[in-house]
C-alpha positions in Angstrom: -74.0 -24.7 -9.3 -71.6 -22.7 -11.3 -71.2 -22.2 -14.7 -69.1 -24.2 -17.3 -67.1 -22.2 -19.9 -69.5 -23.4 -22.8 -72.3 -21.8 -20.8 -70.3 -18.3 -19.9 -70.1 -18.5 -24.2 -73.2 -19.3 -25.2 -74.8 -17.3 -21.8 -73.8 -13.9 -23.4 -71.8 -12.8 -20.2 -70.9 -9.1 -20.3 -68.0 -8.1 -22.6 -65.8 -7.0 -19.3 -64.9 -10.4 -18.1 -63.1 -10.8 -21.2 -61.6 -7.3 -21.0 -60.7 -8.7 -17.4 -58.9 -12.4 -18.6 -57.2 -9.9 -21.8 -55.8 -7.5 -19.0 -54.9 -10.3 -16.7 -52.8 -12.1 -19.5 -51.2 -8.5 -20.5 -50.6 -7.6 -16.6 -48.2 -11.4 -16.3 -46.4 -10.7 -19.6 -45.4 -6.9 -18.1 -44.7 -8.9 -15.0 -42.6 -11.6 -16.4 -40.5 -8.7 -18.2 -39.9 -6.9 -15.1 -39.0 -10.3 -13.4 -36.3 -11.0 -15.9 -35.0 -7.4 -16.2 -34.7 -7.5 -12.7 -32.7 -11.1 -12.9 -30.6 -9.8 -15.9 -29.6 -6.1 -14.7 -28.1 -7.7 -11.4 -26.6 -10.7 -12.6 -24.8 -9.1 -16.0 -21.1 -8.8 -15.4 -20.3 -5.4 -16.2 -17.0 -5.9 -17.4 -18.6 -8.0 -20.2 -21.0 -5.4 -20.7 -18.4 -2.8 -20.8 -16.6 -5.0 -23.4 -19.7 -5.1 -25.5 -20.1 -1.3 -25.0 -16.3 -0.6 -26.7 -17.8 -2.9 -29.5 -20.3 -0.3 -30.1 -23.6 -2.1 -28.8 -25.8 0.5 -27.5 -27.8 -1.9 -25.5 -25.0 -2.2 -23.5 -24.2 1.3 -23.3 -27.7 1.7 -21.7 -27.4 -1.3 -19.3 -24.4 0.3 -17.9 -25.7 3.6 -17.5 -28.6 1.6 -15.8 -26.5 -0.2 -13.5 -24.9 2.9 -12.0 -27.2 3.1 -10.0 -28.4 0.3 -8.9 -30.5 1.3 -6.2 -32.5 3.5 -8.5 -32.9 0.8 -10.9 -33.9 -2.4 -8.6 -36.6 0.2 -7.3 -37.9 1.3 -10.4 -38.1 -2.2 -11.1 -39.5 -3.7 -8.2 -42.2 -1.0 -8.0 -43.3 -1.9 -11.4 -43.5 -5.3 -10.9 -45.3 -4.9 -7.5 -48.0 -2.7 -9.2 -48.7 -5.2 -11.7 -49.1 -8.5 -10.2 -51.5 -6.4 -7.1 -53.1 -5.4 -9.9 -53.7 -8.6 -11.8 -54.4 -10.6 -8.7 -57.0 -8.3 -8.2 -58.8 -8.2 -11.4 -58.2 -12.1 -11.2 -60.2 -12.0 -7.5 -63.1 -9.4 -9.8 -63.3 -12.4 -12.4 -63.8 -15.5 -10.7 -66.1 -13.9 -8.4 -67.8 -13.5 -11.6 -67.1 -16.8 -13.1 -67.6 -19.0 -9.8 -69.7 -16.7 -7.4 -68.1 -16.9 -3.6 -65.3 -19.3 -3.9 -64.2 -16.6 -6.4 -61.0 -15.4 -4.0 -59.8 -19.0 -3.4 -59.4 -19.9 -6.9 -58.2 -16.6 -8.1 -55.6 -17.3 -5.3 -54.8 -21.0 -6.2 -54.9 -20.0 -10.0 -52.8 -16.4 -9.7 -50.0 -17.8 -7.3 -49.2 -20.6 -10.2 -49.6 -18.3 -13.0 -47.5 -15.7 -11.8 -44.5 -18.1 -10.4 -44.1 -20.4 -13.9 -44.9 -17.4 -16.3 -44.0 -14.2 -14.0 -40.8 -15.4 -12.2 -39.6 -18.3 -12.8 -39.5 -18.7 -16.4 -38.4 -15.0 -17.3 -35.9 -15.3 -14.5 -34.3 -18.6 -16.0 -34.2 -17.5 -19.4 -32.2 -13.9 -18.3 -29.9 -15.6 -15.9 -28.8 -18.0 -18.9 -27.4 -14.8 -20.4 -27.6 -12.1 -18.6 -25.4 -9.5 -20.7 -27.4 -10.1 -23.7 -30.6 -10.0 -22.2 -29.9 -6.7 -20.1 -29.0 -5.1 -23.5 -32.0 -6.0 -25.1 -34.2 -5.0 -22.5 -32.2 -1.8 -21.6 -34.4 0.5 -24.1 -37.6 -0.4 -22.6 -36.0 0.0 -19.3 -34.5 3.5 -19.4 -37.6 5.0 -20.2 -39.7 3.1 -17.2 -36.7 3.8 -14.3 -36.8 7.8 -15.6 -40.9 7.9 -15.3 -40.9 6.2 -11.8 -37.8 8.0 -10.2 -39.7 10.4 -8.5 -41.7 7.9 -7.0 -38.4 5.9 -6.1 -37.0 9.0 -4.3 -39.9 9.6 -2.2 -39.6 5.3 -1.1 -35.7 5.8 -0.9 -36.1 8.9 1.4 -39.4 7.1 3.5 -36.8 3.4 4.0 -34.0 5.6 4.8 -36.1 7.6 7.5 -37.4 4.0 8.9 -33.8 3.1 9.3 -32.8 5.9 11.0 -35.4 5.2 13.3 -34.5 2.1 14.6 -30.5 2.9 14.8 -29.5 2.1 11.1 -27.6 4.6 9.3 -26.7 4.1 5.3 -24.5 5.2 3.0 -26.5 6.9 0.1 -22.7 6.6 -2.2 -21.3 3.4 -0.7 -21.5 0.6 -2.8 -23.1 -2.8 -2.3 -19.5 -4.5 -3.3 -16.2 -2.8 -3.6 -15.4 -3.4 -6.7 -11.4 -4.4 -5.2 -13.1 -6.9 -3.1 -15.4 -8.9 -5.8 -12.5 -9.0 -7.7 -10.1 -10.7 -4.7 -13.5 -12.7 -4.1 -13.4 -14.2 -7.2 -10.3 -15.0 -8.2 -10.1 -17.0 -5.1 -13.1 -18.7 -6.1 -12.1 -19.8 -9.4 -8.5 -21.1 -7.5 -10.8 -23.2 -5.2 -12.8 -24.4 -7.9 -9.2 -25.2 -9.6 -9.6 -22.9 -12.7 -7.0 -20.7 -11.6 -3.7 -21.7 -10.3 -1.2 -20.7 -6.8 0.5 -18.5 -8.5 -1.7 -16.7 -10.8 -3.6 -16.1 -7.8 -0.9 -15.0 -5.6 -0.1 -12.4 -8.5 -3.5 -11.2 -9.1 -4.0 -10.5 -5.5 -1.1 -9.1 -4.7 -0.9 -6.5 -7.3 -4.8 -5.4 -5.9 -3.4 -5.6 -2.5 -0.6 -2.2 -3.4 -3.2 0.3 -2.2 -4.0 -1.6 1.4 -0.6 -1.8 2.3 2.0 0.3 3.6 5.7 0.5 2.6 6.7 0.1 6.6 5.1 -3.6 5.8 8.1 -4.8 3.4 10.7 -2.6 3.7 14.1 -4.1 4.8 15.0 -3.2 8.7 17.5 -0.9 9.2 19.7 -3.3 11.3 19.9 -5.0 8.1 21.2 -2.2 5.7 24.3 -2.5 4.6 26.0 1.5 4.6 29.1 2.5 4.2 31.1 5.3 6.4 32.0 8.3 4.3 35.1 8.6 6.4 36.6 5.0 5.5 39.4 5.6 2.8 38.8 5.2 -0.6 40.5 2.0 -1.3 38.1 0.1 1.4 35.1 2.0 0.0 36.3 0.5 -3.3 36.7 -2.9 -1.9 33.3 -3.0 -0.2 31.8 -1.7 -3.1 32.7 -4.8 -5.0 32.5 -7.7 -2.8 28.8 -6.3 -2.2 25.7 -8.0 -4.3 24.0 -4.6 -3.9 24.1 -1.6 -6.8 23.1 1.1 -4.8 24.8 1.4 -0.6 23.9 4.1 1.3 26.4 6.6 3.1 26.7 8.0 6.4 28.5 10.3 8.5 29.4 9.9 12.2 26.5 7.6 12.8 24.3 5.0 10.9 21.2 7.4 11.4 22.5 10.6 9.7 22.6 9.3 5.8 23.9 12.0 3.7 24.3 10.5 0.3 23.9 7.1 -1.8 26.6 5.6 -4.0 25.4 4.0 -7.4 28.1 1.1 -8.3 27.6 2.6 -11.8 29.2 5.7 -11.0 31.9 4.6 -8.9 33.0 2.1 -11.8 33.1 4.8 -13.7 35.0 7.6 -11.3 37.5 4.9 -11.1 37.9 4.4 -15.2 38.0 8.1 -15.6 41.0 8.9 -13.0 43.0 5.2 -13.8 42.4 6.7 -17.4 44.1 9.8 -17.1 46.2 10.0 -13.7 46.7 6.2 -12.8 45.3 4.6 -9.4 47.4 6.2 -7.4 44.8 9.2 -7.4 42.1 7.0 -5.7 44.3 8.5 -2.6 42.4 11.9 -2.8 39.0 10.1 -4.0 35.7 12.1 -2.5 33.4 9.9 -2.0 30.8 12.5 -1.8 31.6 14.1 -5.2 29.7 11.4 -7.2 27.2 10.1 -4.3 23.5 10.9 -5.2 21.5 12.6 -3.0 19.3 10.2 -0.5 15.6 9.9 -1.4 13.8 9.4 1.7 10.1 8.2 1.9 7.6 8.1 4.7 6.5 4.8 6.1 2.8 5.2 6.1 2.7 5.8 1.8 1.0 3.1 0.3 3.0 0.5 -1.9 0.8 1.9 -5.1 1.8 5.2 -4.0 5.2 4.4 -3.4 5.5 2.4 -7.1 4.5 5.4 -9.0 6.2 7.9 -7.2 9.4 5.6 -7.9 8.3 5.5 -11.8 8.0 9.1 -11.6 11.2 10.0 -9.9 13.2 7.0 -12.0 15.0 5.7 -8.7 14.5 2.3 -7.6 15.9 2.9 -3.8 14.0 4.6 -0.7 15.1 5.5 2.6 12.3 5.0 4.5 11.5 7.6 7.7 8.8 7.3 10.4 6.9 10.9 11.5 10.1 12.0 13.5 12.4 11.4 10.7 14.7 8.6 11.8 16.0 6.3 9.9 13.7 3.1 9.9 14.5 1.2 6.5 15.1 0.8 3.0 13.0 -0.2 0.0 13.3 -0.6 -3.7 11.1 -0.9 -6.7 12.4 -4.5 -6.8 10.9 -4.8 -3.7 7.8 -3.9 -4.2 7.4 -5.8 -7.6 8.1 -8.9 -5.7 4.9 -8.6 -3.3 3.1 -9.2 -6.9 5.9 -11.6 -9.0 7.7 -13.8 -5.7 10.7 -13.4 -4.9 13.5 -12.3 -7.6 17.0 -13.6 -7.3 19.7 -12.6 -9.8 23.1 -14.1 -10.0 24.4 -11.8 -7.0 22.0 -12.4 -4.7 22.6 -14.9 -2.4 19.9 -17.7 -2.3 18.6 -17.7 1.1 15.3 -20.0 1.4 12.9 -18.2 4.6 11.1 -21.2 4.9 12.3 -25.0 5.3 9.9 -27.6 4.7 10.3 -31.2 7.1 9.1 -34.2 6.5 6.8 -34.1 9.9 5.2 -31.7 8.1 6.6 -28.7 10.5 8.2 -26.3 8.5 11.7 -23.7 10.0 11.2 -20.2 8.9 13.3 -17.1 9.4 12.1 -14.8 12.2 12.2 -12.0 9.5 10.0 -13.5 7.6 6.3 -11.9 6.7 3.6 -13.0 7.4 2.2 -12.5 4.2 4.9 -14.5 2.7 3.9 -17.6 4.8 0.4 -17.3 4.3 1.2 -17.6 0.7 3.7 -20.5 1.5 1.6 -22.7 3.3 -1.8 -22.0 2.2 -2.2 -20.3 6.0 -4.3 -17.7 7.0 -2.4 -15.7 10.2 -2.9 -12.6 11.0 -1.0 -10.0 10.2 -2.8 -6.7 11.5 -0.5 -6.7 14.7 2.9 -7.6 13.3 4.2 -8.0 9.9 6.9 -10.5 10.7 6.5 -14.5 12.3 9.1 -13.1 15.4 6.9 -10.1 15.7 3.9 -11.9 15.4 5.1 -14.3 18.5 6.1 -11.5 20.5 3.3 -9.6 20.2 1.1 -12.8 21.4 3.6 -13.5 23.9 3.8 -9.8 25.2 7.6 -10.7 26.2 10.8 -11.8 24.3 10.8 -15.6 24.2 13.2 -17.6 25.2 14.7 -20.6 22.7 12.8 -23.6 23.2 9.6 -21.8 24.7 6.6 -22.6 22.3 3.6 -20.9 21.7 0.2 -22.0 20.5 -2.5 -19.5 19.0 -4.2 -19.3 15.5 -4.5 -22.7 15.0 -0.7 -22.9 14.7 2.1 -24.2 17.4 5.5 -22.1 17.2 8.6 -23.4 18.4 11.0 -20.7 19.0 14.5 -22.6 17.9 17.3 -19.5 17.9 17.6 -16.1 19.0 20.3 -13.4 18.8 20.0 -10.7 21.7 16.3 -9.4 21.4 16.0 -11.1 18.2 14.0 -14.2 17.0 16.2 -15.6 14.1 14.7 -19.2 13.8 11.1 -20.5 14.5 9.6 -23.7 13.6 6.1 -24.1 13.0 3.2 -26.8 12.7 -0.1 -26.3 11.7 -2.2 -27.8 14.4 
């Protein structure tokens, strides 16, 4: 019959069985703190860290220079904790082996699985994920010291998974990260709009300024069948007249065909051309006006540059107005810094513009859009998700799933959406109407 505790005091058992319990208790504690370091390192935001950091906490400094590298660290980490609970349930199996002779291992089991989930994972865990940031500085200085003593050992385990891997047709990137840092921020702000903490448009604004550097100008530039240009060769008068009944600033200029641009007039200069000769020889001058002696020269931008690119080489250059080119340098568009600004504010109209709505919403629920429409812009419209990695516009977007020009009246299903083709002009698909199915 075993033992009571009263008996194991008064008995005089050797002095290692309490060495053992002391070492058992001080094995959980190291456990518990690797348990919430672990919990606390992972889920600190780092912008809040970094925020504290600017403040001049050093904790935080260190938990950021921690969380560089995070594979480093979550090994460090789990090889510590690893190593002490192995250990502790051990010297817990040594114990009760003592304490309760051969049913020793089933109660230092029963006992060591309880102890070490309340004190070792659960509890430390809880109290770091309450606040991470604060609790990943405090333990950062303990930390650094422990992740530099057990990196070589981390290495040699990085190097041994890695070879495994490879083994059994897994490759890994050493420098890729777990989450792109573009992608958890796009991840949550559309979590916090489902959730209803942040609203349509803030969203739309918040992605679309992070979506600059995925997209290409070619994806919102306006069509070069819509430009409006102006023949060099037309006589000055008419050039004058265009000029003002246009609601554009800047027209470009061509010579014997659309395709060959060879200069851009500002509405700025011409205004003022015109004041300077009215000013000193009277209208009648505008007869021998040369266009070309105040146009600018034509900026022209390739179609693959990214819309960030494309921004800051416009802020660089101060123009606001692109001629964009494909690889064989013809003619293919036009886009502006206005332009671009929009795929991050919504559309901008001014008093010139005229107000032309893409998108017509019917009580059915169907909604009329312009063929030239993008995709993009519906998808923010209608809360849609389409497609848009084989055609940037609703017409293109048909005709590429139709593989053929559609006639008016055919309809289309695919998506999850029905499309109605309603107008078209030649080759082109001007109206469409549309119903979520």
């Amino acid at each position: 019959m075993p033992p009571d505790v009263n008996d194991i005091i008064n008995a005089g058992y050797p002095p290692e069985i309490w060495w053992i319990g002391g070492a058992i208790l001080l094995l959980l504690v190291i456990s518990a703190f690797f348990s919430g370091s672990e919990t606390a390192l992972t889920a600190a935001n780092r912008a809040k860290l970094h925020g504290m950091a600017e403040k001049g906490d050093a904790g935080a400094k260190r938990a950021l220079a921690l969380t560089d590298d995070s594979e480093k660290l979550i090994g460090a980490v789990l090889l510590g904790n690893n190593l002490v609970n192995i250990l502790s349930a051990a010297l817990a199996t040594s114990l009760f082996t003592l304490l309760v002779g051969a049913n020793g291992i089933a109660v230092a089991t029963l006992v060591m699985t309880l102890l070490v989930l309340i004190f070792a994972e659960v509890l430390p865990k809880t109290y770091a994920i309450t606040n991470p940031e604060s609790a990943a500085a405090r333990i950062s200085h303990v930390l650094v010291p422990i992740v530099f003593l057990l990196s070589p050992i981390v290495r040699i385990i990085r190097f041994l998974v890695r070879g495994i891997l490879r083994l059994v047709g897994v490759k890994t990137d050493p420098e890729a990260s777990v989450l792109a840092a573009r992608q958890e921020i796009a991840d949550a702000i559309s979590l916090h709009h489902s959730e209803g903490m942040v609203d349509k448009t803030d969203r739309d604004r918040l992605l679309g300024a992070l979506d600059l550097k995925e997209r290409e100008v070619a994806e919102i530039m306006l069509h070069r069948s819509d430009i409006e240009m102006i023949d060099a060769d037309t006589p000055s008068d008419k050039i004058l007249a265009q000029c003002l009944q246009s609601s554009h600033t800047r027209i470009p200029l061509y010579s014997d065909e659309p395709e060959n641009i060879i200069g851009v007039i500002h509405a700025k200069d011409l205004l003022r051309e015109v004041h300077q000769r009215f000013t000193d020889q009277g209208l009648e001058t505008l007869a021998d006006f040369d266009i070309l002696a105040i146009a600018k020269t034509p900026y022209f931008v390739p179609e693959t540059t990214s819309l960030n690119d494309q921004m800051h080489e416009f802020l660089r250059r101060k123009v606001h107005f692109g001629l964009v080119v494909d690889e064989y340098g013809s003619l293919q568009g036009l886009i502006t810094l206005e332009d671009i600004l929009e795929e991050i504010v919504g559309e901008i109209i001014d008093e010139h513009d005229e107000d032309e709505d893409d998108l017509t919403r019917e009580t059915d629920g169907t909604v009329v859009v312009d063929g030239s429409m993008t995709i993009r812009d519906l998808n923010r419209a209608c809360e849609w998700s389409l497609s848009d990695g084989d055609a940037n516009t609703v017409a293109g977007l048909v005709i590429h799933q139709a593989q053929m020009i559609p006639s008016e009246g055919q309809v289309f299903s695919f998506q999850g959406v029905r499309f109605e083709v309603q107008t078209r002009e030649i080759n082109r698909l001007t109206k469409l109407k549309l119903r979520k199915i």
